[in-house]
GUGU-292899 format. One line per 8 residues: number of its first residue (from 1); their letters; for each residue x, y, z of N, C-alpha, C, O. Coordinates in nm, 3 decimals, decimal comma. Example, Ala and Ser with C-alpha at 12.3 -4.5 7.8 and 13.67 -1.06 7.14 Angstrom:
<recs>
1) as) 1,319 -0,569 0,780 1,230 -0,450 0,780 1,320 -0,330 0,780 1,424 -0,332 0,846; 1,285 -0,225 0,708 1,367 -0,106 0,714 1,290 0,003 0,787 1,341 0,114 0,804
</recs>
This chain:
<recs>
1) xxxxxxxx) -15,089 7,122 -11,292 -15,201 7,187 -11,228 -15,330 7,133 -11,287 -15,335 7,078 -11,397; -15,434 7,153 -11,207 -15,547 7,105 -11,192 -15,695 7,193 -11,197 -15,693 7,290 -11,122; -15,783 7,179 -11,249 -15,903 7,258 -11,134 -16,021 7,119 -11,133 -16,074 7,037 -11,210; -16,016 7,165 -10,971 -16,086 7,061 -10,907 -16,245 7,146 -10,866 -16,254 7,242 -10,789; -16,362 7,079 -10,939 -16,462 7,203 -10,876 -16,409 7,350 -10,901 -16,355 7,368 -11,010; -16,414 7,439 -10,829 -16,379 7,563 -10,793 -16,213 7,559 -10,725 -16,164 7,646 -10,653; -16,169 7,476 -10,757 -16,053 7,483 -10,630 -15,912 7,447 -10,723 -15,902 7,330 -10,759; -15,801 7,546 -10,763 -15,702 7,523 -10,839 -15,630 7,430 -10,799 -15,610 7,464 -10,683
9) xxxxxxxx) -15,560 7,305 -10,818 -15,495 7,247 -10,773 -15,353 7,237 -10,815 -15,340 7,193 -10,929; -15,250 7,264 -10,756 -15,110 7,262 -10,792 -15,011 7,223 -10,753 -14,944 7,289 -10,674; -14,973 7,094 -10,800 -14,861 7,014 -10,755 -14,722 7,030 -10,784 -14,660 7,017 -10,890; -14,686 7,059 -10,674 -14,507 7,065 -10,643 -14,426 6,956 -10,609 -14,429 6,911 -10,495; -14,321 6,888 -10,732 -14,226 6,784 -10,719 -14,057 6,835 -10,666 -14,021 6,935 -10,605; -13,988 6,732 -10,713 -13,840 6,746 -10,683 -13,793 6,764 -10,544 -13,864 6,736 -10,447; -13,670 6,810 -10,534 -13,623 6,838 -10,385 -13,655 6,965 -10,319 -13,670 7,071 -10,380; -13,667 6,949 -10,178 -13,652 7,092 -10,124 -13,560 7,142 -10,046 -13,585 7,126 -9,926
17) xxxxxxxx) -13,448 7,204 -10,074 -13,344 7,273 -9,937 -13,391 7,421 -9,978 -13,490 7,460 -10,041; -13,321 7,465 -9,940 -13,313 7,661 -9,865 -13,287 7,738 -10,048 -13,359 7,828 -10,093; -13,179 7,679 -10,119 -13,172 7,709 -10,231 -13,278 7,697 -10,345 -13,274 7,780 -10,436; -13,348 7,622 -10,347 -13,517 7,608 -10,425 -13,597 7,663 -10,351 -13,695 7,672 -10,426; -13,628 7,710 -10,252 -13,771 7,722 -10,207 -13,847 7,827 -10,285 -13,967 7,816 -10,309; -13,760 7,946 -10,330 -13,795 8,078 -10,350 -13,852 8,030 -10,504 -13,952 8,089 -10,544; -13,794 7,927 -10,591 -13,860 7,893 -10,726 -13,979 7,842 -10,708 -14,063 7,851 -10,797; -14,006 7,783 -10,593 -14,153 7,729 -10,568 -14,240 7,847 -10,549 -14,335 7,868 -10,623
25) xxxxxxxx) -14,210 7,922 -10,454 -14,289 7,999 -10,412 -14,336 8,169 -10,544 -14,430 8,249 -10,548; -14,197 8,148 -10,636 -14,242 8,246 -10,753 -14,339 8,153 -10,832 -14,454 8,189 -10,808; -14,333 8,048 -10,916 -14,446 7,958 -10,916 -14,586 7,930 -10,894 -14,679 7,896 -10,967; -14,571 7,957 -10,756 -14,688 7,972 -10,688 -14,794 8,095 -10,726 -14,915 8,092 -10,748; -14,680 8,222 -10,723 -14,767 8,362 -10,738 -14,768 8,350 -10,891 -14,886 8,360 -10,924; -14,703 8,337 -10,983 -14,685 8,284 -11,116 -14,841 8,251 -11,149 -14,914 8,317 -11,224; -14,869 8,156 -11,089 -14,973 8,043 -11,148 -15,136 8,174 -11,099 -15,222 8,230 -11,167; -15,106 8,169 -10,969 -15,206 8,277 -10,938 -15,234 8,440 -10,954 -15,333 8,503 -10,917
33) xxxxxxxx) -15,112 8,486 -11,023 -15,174 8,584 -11,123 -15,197 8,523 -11,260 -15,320 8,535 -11,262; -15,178 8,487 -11,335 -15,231 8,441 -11,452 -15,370 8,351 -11,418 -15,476 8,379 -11,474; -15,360 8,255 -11,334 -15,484 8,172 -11,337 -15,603 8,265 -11,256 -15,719 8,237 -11,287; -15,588 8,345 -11,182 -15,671 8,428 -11,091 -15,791 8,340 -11,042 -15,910 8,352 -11,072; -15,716 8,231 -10,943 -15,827 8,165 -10,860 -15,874 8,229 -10,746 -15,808 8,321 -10,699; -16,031 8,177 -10,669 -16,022 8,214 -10,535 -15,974 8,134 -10,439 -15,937 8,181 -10,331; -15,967 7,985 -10,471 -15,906 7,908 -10,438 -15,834 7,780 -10,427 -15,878 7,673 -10,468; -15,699 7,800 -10,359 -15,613 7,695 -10,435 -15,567 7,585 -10,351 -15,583 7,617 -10,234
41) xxxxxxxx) -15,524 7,488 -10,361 -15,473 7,400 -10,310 -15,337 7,319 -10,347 -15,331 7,213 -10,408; -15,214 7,406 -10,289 -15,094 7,391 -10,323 -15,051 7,272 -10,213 -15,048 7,272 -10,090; -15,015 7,163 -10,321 -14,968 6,987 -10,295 -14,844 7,002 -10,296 -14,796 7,039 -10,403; -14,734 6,977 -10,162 -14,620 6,936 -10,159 -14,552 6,860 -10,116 -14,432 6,862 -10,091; -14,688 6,726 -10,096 -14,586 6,622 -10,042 -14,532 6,543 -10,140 -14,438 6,479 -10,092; -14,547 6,521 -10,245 -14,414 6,478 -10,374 -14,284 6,517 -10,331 -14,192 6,436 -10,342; -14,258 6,652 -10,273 -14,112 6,679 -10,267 -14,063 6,618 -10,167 -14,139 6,565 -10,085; -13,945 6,614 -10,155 -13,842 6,534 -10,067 -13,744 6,693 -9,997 -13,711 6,802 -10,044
49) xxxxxxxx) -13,728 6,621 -9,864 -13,641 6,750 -9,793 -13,745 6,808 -9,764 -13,857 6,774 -9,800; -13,709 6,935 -9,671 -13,716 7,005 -9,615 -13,657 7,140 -9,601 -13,539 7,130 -9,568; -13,704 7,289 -9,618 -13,595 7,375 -9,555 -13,625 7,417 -9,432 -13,700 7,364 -9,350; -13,563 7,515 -9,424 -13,529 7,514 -9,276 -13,627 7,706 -9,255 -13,645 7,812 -9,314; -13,656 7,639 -9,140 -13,797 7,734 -9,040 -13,768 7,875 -9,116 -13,843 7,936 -9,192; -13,590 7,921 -9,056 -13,545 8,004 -9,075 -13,566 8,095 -9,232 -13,596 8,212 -9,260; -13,539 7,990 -9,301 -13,576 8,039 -9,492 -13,711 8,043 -9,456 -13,737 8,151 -9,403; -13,795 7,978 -9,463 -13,939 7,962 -9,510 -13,940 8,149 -9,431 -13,926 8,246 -9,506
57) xxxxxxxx) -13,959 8,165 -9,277 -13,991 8,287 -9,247 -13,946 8,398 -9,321 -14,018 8,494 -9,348; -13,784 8,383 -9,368 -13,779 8,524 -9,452 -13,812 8,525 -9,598 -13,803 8,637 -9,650; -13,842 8,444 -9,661 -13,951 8,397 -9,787 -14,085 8,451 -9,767 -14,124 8,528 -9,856; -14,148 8,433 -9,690 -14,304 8,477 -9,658 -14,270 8,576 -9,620 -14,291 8,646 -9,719; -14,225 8,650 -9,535 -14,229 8,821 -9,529 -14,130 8,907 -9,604 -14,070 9,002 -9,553; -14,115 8,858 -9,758 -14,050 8,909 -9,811 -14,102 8,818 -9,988 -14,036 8,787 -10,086; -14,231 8,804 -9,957 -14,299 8,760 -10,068 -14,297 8,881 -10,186 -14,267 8,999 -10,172; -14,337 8,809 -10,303 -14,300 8,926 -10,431 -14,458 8,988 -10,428 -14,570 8,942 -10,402
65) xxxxxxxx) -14,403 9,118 -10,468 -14,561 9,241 -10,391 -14,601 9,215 -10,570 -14,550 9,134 -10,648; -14,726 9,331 -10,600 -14,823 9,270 -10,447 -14,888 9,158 -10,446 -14,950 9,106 -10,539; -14,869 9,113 -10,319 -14,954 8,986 -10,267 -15,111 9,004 -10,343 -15,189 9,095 -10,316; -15,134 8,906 -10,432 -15,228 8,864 -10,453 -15,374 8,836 -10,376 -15,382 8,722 -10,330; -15,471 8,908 -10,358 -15,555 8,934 -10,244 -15,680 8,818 -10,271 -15,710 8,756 -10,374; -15,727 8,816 -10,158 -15,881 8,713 -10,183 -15,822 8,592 -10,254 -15,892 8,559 -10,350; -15,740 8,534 -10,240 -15,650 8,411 -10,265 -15,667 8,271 -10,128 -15,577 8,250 -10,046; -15,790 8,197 -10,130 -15,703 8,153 -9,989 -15,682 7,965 -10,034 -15,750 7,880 -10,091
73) xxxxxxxx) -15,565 7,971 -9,977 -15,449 7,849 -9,995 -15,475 7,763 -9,896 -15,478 7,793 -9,776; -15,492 7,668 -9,939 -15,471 7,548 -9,872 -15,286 7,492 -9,891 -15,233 7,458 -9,997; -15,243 7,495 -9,801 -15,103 7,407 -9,774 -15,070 7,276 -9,719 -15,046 7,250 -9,601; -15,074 7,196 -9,821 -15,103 7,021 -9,805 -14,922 6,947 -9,801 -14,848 6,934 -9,899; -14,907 6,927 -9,726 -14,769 6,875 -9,698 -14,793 6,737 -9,635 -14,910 6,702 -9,624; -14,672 6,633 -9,582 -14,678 6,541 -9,534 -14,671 6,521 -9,416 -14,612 6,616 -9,366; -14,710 6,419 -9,310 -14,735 6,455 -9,189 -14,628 6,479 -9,111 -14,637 6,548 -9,009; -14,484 6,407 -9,163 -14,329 6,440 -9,111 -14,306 6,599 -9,079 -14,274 6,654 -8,973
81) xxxxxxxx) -14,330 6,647 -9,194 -14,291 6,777 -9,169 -14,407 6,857 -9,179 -14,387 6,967 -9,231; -14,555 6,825 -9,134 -14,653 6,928 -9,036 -14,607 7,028 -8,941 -14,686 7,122 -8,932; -14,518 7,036 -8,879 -14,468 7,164 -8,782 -14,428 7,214 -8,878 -14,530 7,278 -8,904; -14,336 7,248 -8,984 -14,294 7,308 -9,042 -14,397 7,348 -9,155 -14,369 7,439 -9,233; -14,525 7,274 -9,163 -14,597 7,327 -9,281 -14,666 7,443 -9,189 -14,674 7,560 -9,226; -14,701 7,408 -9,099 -14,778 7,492 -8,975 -14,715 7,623 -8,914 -14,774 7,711 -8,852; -14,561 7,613 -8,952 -14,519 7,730 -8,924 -14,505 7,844 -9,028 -14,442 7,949 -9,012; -14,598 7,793 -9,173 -14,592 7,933 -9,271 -14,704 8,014 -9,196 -14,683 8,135 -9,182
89) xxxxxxxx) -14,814 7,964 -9,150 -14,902 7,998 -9,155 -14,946 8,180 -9,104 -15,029 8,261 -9,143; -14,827 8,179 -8,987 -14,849 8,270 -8,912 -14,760 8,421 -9,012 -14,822 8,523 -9,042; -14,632 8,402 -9,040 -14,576 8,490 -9,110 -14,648 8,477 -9,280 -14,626 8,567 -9,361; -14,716 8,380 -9,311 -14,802 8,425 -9,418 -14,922 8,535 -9,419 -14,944 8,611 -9,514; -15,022 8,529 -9,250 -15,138 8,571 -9,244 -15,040 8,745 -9,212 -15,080 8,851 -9,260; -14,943 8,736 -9,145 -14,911 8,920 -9,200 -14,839 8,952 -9,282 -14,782 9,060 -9,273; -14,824 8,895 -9,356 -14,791 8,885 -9,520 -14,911 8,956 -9,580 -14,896 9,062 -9,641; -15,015 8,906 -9,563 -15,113 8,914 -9,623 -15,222 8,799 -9,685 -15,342 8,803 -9,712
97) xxxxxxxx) -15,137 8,714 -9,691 -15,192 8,578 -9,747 -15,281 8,490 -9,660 -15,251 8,453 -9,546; -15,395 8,461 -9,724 -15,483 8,384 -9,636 -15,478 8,220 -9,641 -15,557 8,150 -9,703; -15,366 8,174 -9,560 -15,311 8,038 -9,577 -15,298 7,943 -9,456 -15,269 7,996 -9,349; -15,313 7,819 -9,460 -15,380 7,707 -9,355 -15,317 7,576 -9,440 -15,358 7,528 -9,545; -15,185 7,529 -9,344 -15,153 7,405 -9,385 -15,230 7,289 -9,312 -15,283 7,301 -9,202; -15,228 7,181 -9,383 -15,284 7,063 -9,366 -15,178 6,916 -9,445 -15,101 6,909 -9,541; -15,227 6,825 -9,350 -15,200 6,688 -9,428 -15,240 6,589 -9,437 -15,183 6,480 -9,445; -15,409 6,632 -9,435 -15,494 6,561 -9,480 -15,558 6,649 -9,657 -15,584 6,769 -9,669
105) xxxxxxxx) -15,564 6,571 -9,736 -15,612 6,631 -9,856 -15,756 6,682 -9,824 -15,771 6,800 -9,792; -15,873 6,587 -9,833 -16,043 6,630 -9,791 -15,986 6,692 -9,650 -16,033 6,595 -9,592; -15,935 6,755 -9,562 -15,970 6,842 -9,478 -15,916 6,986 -9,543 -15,968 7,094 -9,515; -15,804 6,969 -9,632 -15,781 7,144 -9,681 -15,903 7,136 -9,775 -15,971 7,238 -9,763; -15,962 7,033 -9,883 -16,046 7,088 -9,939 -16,196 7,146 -9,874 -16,281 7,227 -9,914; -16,182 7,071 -9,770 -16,327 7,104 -9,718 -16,301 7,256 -9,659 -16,380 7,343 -9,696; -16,182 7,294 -9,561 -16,146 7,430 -9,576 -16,185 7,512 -9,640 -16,262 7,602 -9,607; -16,109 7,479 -9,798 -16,108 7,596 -9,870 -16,288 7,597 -9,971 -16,318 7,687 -10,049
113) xxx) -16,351 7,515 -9,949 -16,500 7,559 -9,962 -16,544 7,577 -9,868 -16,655 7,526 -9,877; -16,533 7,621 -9,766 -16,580 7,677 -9,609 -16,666 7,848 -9,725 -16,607 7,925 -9,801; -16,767 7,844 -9,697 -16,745 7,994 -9,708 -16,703 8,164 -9,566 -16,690 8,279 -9,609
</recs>
């Protein structure tokens, strides 16, 4: 991890199937209660694989409470699997989480300094 400007940066390696995802995603809240950013920019195109639509949806609505508030995420993935970065987005925002994948790097950062 990183801080870039105002903007946490946190890079995710190794593989991804259905059996890891949930270590990423404790990680994730991990880093953002202890670091208490407003905003972050979680990097996962290092990893290799993919899981599947199905996990990612019951992962995000079944995130570890409570959701961390005034948090908003940038989700930077690779352009292969853009539908699938694009599909947290929606079961994240009633989650609670204020999150917007991308796979361009300068477009999530410019995002997440949007005020």
């Amino acid at each position: 991890r990183s801080v870039e400007a105002d903007v946490l940066v946190v890079t995710f390696g190794g593989s991804v199937c259905d059996a890891d995802v949930m270590d990423v995603v404790r990680s994730y809240f991990d880093l953002v209660v202890a670091e208490r950013p407003k905003k972050v920019l979680a990097d996962v195109r290092a990893r290799e694989g993919k899981a599947s639509s199905g996990r990612i949806y019951f992962l995000v609505r079944n995130l570890p409470q409570p959701v961390p508030k005034a948090v908003k995420t940038a989700f930077l993935d690779r352009a292969e699997r853009a539908e699938e970065a694009r599909f947290l987005e929606s079961p994240a925002h009633t989650a609670g989480v204020e999150l917007k994948a991308f796979v361009d790097r300068d477009a999530a950062l410019a995002w997440l300094r949007e005020t």
